[in-house]
C-alpha positions as CSV (number, residue, x, y, z in Angstrom):
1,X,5.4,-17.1,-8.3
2,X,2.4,-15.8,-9.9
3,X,2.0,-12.6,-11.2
4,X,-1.5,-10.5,-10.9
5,X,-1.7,-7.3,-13.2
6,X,-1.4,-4.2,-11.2
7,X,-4.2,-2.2,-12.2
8,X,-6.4,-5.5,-11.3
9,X,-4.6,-5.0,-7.9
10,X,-5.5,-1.5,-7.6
11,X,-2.1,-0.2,-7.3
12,X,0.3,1.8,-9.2
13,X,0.1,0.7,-12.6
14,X,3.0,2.5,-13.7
15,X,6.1,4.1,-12.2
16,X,8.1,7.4,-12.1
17,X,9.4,6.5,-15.8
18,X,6.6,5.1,-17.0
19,X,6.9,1.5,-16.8
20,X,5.0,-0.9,-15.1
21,X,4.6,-1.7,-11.9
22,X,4.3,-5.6,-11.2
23,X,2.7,-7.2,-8.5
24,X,3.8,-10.4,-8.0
25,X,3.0,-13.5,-5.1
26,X,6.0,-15.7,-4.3
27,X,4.8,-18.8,-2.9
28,X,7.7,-20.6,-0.8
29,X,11.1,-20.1,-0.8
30,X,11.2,-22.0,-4.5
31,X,10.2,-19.3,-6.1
32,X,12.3,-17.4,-3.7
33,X,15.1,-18.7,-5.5
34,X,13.7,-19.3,-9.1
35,X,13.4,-15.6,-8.6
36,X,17.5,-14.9,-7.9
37,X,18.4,-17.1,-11.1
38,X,15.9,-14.5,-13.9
39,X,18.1,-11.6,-11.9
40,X,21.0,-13.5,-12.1
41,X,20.5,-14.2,-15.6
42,X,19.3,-10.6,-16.5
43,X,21.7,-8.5,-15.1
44,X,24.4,-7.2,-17.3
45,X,26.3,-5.1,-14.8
46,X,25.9,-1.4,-13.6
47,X,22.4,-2.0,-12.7
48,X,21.5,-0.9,-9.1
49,X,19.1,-3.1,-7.2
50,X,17.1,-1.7,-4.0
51,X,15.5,-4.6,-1.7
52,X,13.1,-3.2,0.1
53,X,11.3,-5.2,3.2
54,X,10.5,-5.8,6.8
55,X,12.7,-7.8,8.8
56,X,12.9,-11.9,7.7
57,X,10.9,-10.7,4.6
58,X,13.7,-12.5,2.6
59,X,15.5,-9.9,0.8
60,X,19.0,-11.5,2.1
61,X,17.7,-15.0,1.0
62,X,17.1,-13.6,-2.6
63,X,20.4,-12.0,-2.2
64,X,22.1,-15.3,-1.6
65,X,19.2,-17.0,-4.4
66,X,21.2,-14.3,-6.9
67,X,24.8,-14.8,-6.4
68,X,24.6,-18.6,-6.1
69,X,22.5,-18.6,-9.4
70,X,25.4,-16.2,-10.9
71,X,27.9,-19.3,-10.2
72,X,29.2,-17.5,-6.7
73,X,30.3,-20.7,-4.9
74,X,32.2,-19.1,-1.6
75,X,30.0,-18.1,1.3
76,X,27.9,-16.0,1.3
77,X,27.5,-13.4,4.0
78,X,25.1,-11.2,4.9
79,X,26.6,-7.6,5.1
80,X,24.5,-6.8,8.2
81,X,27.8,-6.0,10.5
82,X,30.3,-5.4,8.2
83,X,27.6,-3.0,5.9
84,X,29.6,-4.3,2.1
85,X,30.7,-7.5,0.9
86,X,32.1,-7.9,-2.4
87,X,31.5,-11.1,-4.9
88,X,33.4,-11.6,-7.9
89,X,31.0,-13.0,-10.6
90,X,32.8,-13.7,-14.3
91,X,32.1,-10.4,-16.1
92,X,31.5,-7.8,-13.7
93,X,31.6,-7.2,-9.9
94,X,28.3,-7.4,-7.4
95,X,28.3,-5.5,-4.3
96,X,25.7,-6.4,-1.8
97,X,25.5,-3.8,1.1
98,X,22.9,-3.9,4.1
99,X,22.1,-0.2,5.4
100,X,20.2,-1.9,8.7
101,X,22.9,-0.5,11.4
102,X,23.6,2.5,8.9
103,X,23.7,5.4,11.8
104,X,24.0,8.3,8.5
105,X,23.8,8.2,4.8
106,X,27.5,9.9,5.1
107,X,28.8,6.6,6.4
108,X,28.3,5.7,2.8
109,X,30.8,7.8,1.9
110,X,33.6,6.4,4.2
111,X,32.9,3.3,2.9
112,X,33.8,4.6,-0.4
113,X,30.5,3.3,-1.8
114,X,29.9,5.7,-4.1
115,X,32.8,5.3,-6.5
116,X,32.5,1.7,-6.7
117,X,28.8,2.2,-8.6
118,X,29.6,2.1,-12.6
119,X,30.1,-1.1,-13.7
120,X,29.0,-3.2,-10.4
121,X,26.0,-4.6,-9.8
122,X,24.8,-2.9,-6.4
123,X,22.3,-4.7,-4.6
124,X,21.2,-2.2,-1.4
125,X,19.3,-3.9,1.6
126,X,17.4,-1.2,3.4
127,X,18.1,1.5,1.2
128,X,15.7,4.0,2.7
129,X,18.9,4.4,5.1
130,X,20.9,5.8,2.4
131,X,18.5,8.0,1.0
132,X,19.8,11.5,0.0
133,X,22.9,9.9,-0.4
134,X,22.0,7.0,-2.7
135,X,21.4,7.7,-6.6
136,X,17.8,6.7,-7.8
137,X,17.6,2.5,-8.0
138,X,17.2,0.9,-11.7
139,X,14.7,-1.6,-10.2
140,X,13.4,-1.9,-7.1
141,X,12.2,-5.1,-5.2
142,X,9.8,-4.3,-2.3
143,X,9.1,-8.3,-0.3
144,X,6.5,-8.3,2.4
145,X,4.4,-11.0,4.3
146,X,1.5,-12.2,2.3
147,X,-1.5,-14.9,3.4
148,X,0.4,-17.3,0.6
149,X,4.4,-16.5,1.0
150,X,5.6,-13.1,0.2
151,X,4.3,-10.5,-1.7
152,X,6.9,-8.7,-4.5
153,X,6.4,-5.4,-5.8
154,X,8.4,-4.5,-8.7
155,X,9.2,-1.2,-10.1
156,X,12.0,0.1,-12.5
157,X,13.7,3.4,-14.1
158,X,14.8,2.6,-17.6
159,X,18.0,1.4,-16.7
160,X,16.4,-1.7,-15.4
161,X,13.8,-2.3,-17.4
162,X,15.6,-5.1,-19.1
163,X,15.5,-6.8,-15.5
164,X,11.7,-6.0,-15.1
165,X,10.9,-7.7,-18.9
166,X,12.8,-10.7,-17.5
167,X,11.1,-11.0,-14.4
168,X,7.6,-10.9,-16.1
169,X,8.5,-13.2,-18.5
170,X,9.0,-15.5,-16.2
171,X,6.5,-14.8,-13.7
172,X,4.0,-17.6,-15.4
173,X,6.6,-20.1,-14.8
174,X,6.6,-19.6,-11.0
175,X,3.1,-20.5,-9.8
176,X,2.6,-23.6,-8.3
177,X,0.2,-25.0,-10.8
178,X,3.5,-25.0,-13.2
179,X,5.9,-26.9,-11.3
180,X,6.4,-30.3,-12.3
């Protein structure tokens, strides 16, 4: 993964709080998964995680990247059909949902979504299907297709700016001309 400073990029180079926004090339699915252990390793619980994508951008494989790096050694499923799946991970509980199939936001609610957010980390596939209905994500994670891999845009609220300092103190460690 190598990281490029968003100003340089010509986009955002902060968001709605502030922060900044990185821009950030993931090579192969290596970095793919070097990417799920920093989240793994940042997150403390309560933070809410939008993955934001076209289809087979990877936000499921960096999904599964994050849990396994958490020391989640079930399966893992994706939540396309059944919309929630619940992992238990040591100290607090993550919650990956996939809104693809999402007909309303107010399914949401009979799913009983919204009282599981407090202590759970909630990682939302497709969130732009829950919007209206969904609070405002600590960090979001926008993947797309780049020449090289897949390009990552990151952006966070405060709450999730511990997850954002993590990421971008790692990024230098992700580029190919680092591996060993």
């Amino acid at each position: 993964m190598t990281l490029r400073n968003s100003s340089s990029a010509g986009s955002d180079a902060a968001g709605a709080d502030g922060l900044p926004v990185q821009h950030l090339v993931l090579a192969d699915e290596t970095a793919m998964v070097r990417l799920g252990s920093v989240l793994a390793a940042a997150l403390r619980g309560g933070e809410y995680l939008a993955l934001r994508g076209p289809l087979g951008a990877g936000k499921t494989t960096l999904a599964r990247a994050l849990l396994r790096a958490a020391g989640f050694l079930g399966p893992v499923r994706s939540p396309t059909f059944t919309l929630v799946e619940p992992y238990a991970l040591g100290s607090f509980q993550l919650l990956h949902l996939d809104l693809y199939r999402l007909g309303d936001a107010e399914e949401l609610e009979m799913l009983g979504v919204r009282e599981r957010f407090g202590d759970a980390v909630v990682l939302i596939e497709w969130p732009e299907r829950g919007e209206g209905w969904l609070p405002r994500p600590d960090i979001e994670l926008a993947l797309d297709f780049a020449a090289e891999g897949r390009s990552l845009r990151v952006c966070a609220a405060r709450g999730g700016a511990h997850v954002a300092a993590a990421i971008a103190a790692a990024a230098p460690t992700f580029s190919r001309e680092n591996r060993s």
